[in-house]
C-alpha positions as CSV (number, residue, x, y, z in Angstrom):
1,X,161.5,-10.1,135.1
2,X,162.4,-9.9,138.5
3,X,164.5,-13.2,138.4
4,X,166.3,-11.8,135.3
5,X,166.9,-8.7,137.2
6,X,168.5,-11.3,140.0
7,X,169.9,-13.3,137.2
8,X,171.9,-10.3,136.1
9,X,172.9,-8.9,139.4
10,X,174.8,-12.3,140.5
11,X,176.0,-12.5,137.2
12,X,177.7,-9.4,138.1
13,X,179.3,-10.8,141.0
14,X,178.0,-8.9,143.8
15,X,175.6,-10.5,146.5
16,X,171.4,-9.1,145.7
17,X,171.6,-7.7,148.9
18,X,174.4,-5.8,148.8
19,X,173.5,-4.8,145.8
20,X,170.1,-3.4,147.3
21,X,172.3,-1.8,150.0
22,X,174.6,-0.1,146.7
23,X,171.5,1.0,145.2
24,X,169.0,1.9,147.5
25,X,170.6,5.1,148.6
26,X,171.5,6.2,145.2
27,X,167.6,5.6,144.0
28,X,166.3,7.3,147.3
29,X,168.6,10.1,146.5
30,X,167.1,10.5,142.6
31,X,163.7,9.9,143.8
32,X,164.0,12.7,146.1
33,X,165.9,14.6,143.5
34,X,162.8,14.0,141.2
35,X,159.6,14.8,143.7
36,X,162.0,18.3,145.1
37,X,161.9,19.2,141.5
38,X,158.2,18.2,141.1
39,X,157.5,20.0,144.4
40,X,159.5,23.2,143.2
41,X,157.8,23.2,140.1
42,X,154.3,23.0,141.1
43,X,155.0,25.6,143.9
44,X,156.6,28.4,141.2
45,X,153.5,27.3,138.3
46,X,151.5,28.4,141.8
47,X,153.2,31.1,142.5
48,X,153.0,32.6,138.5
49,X,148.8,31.6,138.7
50,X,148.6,33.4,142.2
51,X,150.9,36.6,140.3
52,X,148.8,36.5,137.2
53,X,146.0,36.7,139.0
54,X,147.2,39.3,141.1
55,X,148.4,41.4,138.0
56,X,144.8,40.1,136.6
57,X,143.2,41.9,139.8
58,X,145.7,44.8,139.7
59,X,144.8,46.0,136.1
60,X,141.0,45.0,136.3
61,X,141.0,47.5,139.6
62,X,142.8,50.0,137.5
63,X,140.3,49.6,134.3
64,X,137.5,50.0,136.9
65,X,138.7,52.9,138.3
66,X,139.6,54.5,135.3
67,X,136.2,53.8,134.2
68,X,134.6,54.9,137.6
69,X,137.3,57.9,136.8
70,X,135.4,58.9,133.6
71,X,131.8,58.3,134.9
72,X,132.6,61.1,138.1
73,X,134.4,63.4,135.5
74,X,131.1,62.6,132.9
75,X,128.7,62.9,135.9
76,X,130.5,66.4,137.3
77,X,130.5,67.7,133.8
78,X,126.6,66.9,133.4
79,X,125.7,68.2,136.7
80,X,127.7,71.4,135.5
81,X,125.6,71.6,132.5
82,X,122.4,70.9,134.4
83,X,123.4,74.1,136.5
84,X,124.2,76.0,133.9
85,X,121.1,75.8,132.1
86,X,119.0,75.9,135.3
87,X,120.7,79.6,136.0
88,X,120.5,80.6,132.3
89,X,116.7,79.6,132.4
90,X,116.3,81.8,135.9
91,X,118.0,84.7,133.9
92,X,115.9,84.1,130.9
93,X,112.3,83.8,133.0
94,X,113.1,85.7,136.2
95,X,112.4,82.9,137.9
96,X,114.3,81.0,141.5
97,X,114.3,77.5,142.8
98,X,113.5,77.1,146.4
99,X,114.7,73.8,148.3
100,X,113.5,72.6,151.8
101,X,114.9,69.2,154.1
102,X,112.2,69.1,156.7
103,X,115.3,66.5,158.4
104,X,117.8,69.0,158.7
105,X,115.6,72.5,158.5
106,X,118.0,72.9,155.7
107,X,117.3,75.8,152.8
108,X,119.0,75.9,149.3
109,X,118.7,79.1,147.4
110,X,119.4,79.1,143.9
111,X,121.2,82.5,142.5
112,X,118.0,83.1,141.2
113,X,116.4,83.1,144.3
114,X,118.6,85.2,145.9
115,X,118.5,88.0,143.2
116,X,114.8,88.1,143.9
117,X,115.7,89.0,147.3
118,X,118.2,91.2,146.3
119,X,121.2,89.1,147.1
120,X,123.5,89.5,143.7
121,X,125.3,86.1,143.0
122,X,128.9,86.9,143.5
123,X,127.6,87.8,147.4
124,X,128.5,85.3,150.1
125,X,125.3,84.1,151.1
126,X,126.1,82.1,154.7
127,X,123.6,80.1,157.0
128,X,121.0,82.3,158.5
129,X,121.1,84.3,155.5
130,X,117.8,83.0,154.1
131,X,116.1,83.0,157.7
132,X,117.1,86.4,157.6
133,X,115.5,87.3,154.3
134,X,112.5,85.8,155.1
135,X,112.0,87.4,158.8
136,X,112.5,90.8,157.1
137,X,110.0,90.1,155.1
138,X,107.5,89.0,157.2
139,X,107.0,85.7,155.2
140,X,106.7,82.1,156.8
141,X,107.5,79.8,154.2
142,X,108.9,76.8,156.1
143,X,105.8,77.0,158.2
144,X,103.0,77.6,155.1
145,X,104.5,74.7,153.3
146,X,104.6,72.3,156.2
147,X,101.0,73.0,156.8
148,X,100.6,71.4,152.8
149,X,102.6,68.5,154.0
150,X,99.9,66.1,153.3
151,X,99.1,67.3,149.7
152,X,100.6,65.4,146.6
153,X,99.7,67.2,144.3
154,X,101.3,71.0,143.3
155,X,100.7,74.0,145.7
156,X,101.0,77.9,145.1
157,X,101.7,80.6,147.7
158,X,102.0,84.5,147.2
159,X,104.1,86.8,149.1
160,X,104.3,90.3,149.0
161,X,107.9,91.5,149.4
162,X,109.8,95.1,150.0
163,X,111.6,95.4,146.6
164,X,115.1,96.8,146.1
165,X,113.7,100.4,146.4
166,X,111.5,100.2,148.7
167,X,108.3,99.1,146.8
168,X,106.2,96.2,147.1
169,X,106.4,92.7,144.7
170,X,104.5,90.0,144.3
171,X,106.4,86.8,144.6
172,X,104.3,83.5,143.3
173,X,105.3,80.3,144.9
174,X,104.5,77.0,143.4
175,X,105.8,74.1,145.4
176,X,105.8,70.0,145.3
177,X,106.3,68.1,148.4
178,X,108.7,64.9,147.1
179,X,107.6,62.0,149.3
180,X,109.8,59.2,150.5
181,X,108.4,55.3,149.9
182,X,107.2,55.8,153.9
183,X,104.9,58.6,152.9
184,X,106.9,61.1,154.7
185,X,108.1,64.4,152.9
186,X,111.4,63.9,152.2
187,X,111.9,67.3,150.2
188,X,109.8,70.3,149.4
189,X,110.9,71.9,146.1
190,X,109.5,75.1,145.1
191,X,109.8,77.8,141.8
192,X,109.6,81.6,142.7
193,X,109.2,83.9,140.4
194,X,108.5,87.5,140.9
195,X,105.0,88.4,139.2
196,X,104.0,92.2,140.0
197,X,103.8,93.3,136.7
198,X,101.7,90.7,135.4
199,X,99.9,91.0,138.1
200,X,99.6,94.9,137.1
201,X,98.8,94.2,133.7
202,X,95.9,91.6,134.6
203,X,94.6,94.0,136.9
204,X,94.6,97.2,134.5
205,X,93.2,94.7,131.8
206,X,90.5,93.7,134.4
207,X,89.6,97.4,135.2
208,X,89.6,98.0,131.6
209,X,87.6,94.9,130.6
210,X,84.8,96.2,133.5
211,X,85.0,99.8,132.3
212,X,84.4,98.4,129.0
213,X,81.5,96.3,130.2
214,X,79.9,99.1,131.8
215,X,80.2,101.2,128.7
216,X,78.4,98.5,126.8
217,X,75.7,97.9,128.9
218,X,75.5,101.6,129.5
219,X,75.1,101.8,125.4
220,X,72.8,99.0,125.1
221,X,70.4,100.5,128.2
222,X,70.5,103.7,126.6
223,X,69.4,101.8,122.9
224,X,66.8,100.0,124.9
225,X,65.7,103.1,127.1
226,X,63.1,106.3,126.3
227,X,65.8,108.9,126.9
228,X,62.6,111.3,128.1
229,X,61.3,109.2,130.4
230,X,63.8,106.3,131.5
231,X,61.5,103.5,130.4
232,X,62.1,100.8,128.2
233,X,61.3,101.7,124.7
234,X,59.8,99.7,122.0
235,X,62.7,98.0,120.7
236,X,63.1,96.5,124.6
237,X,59.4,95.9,125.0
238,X,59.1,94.1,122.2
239,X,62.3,91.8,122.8
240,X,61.0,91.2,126.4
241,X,57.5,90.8,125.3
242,X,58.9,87.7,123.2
243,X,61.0,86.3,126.2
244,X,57.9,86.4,128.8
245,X,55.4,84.9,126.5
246,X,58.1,82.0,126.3
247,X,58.4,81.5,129.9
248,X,54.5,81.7,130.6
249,X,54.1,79.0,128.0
250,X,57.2,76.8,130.0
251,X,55.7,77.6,133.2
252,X,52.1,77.6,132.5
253,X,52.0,80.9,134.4
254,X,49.6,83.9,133.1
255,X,50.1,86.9,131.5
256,X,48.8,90.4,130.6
257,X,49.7,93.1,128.8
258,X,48.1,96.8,128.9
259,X,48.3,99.4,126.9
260,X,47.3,102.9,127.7
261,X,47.6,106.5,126.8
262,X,47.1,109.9,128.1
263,X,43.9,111.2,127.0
264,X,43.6,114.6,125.1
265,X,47.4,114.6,125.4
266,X,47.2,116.9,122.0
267,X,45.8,119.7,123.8
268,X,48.5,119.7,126.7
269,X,51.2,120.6,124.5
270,X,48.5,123.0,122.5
271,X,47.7,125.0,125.3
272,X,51.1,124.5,127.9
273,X,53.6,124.0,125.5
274,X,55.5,120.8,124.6
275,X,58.6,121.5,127.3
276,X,55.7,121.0,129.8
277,X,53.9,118.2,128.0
278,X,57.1,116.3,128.2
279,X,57.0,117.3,132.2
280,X,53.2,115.4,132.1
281,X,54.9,112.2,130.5
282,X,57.4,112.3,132.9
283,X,55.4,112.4,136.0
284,X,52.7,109.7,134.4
285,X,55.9,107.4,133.6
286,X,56.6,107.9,137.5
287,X,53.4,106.7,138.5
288,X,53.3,103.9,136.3
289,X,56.5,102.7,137.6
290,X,55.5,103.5,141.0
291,X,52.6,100.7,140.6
292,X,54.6,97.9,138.7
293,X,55.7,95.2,140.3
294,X,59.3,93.1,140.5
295,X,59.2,91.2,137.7
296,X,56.9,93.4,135.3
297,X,57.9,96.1,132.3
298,X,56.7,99.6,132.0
299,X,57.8,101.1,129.0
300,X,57.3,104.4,126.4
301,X,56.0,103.1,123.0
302,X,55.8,106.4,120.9
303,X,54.1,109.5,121.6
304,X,52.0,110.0,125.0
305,X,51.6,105.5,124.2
306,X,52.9,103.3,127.3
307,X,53.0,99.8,127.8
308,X,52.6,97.5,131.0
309,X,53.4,94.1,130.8
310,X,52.4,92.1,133.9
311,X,53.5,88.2,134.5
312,X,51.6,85.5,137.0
313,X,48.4,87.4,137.4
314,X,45.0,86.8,135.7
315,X,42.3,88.7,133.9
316,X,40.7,90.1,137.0
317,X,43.9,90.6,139.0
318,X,45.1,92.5,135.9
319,X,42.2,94.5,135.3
320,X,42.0,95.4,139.2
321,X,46.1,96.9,138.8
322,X,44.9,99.3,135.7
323,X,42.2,100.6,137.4
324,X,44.4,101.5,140.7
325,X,46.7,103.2,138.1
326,X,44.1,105.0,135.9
327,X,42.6,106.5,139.7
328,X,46.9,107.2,140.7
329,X,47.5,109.2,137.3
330,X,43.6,110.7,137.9
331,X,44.2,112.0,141.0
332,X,48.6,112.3,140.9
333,X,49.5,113.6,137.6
334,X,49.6,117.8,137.9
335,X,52.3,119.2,137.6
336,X,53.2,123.1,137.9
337,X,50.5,124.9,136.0
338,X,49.2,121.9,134.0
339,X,46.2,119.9,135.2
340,X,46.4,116.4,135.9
341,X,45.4,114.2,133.1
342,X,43.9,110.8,132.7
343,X,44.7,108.0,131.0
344,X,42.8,105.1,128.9
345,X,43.7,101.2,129.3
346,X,43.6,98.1,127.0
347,X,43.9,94.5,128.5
348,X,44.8,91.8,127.1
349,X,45.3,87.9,128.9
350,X,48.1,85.9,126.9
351,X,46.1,83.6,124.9
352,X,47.4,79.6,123.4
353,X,47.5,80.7,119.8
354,X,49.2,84.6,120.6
355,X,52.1,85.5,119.6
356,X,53.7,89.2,121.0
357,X,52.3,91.2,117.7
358,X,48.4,89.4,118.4
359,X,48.1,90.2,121.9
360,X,49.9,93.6,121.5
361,X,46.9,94.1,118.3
362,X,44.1,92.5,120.8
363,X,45.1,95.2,123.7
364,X,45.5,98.1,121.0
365,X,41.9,97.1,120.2
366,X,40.6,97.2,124.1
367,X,42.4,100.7,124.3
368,X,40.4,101.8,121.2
369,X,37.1,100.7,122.6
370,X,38.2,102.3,126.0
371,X,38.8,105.7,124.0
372,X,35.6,105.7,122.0
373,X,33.8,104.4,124.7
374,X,34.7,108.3,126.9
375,X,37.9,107.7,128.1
376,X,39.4,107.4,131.3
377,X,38.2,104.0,131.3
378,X,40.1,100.4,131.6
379,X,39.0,98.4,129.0
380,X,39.1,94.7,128.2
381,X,39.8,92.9,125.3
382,X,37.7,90.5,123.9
């Protein structure tokens, strides 16, 4: 091909090297024309790339900042909502939120907070305001809840306040220390509500509760008590008759029960009259009581009838207590004009196969043999 290209250029009558020397220029000159235009082309496809991407970058920062935009104006509304309902829900329970930094010593009072100091919400409420509060009211709440630094789990304090007209309120204080991933308290949050009435009304119900309690077992003592003689009667000695003999048969402890009367008691009230026969049961009741023990029951069981029940002791221990008190009412039991009297005893030991009604019939039995046998006497049953 070459030699055809010679061929052709001496065929054309001008010398192969000058017609290298006609050409060569003239191809430099269109190769150069070509690679500028190459050159220029590639440079302005760079410079569109490098613009789209700027443009690219441009509108992706502006989407993302109108999106960031939205988010602040979304998080701003929220956080407006959030205080909104946390000040409708102080109005609606009387209630204040309490903040503490412990890195900056810095307070936050919420308008609830400050109303139950007195501060109304539209006040300016500056730094050193809160200190202020507190000092006046004698109350060290940055230093009692830094002394609960350590505790994770929720905390209550009470203060006692000067209220807007001078007169005391309660304030309850329950507080959370929020603990940074170090352990350290990062933030002590606390809810403050004002709670003098309901601690008013728990107290009146607690004073009313007690008085009621006290009226009850006031009614019950005077069901289970000889109204003559302050004894238990025989609905109570027969209810504690039941519960001792249980407990002697758990413990494996003794027990004795003596029944006694006042002898010719008939012919006290014959001959004095009954207002100072009732005097004569009065004083014996006395006595008896005088020589019971802690732990035992005297009571009244009808007529000029008493009962002494007697726990841990045996048959002769027993029988040695009756006669000190049938010698005490002997020798003790005169009063005014009237004689003393003397009484007659029935024992009876708690046996495996009594119940309260067979050893109550056993100890009637002694007192009968005690009776028929001259009175005055202690007598032992069987």
């Amino acid at each position: 091909m070459l030699l055809l290209g010679t061929d052709f250029i001496e065929a054309a009558g001008v010398a192969p090297l000058a017609f290298v020397a006609m050409v060569q220029p003239r191809a430099q000159i269109a190769m150069g024309e070509a690679i500028g235009t190459d050159l220029l082309l590639s440079f302005v496809l760079a410079l569109a790339v490098v613009a789209a991407a700027a443009v690219s970058g441009v509108v992706g920062t502006r989407r993302k900042l109108r999106q960031s935009a939205r988010k602040s104006r979304h998080h701003a509304e929220s956080m407006e909502e959030l205080l909104r309902t946390v000040r409708m829900a102080e109005n609606i329970a009387d209630l204040g939120v309490w903040q503490y930094d412990p890195k900056t010593g810095r307070q936050f009072w919420s308008d609830g907070m400050r109303r139950l100091f007195g501060v109304d919400h539209d006040e300016e409420f500056v730094a050193g305001d809160a200190e202020t509060l507190l000092f006046a009211n004698d109350i060290d709440l940055i230093g009692d809840v830094m002394e609960r630094s350590g505790e994770r789990l929720p905390f209550a304090l009470q203060y006692e306040i000067h209220g807007f007209e001078g007169l005391p309120r309660l304030l309850s204080v329950q507080g959370c220390n929020l603990h940074s991933q170090g352990g350290a308290v990062d933030r002590v949050v606390a809810v403050v509500r004002d709670v003098t009435d309901q601690v008013s009304r728990e107290r009146a119900l607690e004073t009313s509760r007690e008085a009621a309690m006290i009226e009850a077992r006031r009614a019950r003592e005077l069901a289970e008590t000889d109204p003559l003689t302050g004894l238990a009667n025989r609905r109570r000695v027969m209810c504690e008759l039941d519960r001792m003999i249980l407990s002697s048969r758990t413990s494996d402890e003794p027990l004795v029960l003596i029944l006694f009367d006042i002898d010719h008691f008939k012919s006290v009230n014959d001959t004095y009259g009954h207002p100072e026969g009732d005097r004569v049961l009065q004083r014996v009741a006395e006595l008896a009581h005088g020589q019971a023990r802690d732990g035992d029951l005297v009571g009244r069981i009808g007529g000029e009838e008493f009962v002494w029940i007697i726990p841990g002791v045996n048959g002769p221990q027993a029988e040695a207590l009756a006669e000190r008190l049938r010698a005490v009412v002997s020798h003790k039991s005169a009063v005014g004009a009237v004689p003393g009297v003397t009484v007659s005893a029935g024992l009876a030991v708690l046996e495996p196969s009594d119940t309260s009604l067979t050893i109550f019939s056993r100890a009637d039995a002694a007192l009968y043999d005690a009776k028929h046998a001259g009175r005055n006497l202690v007598q032992v049953a069987a």
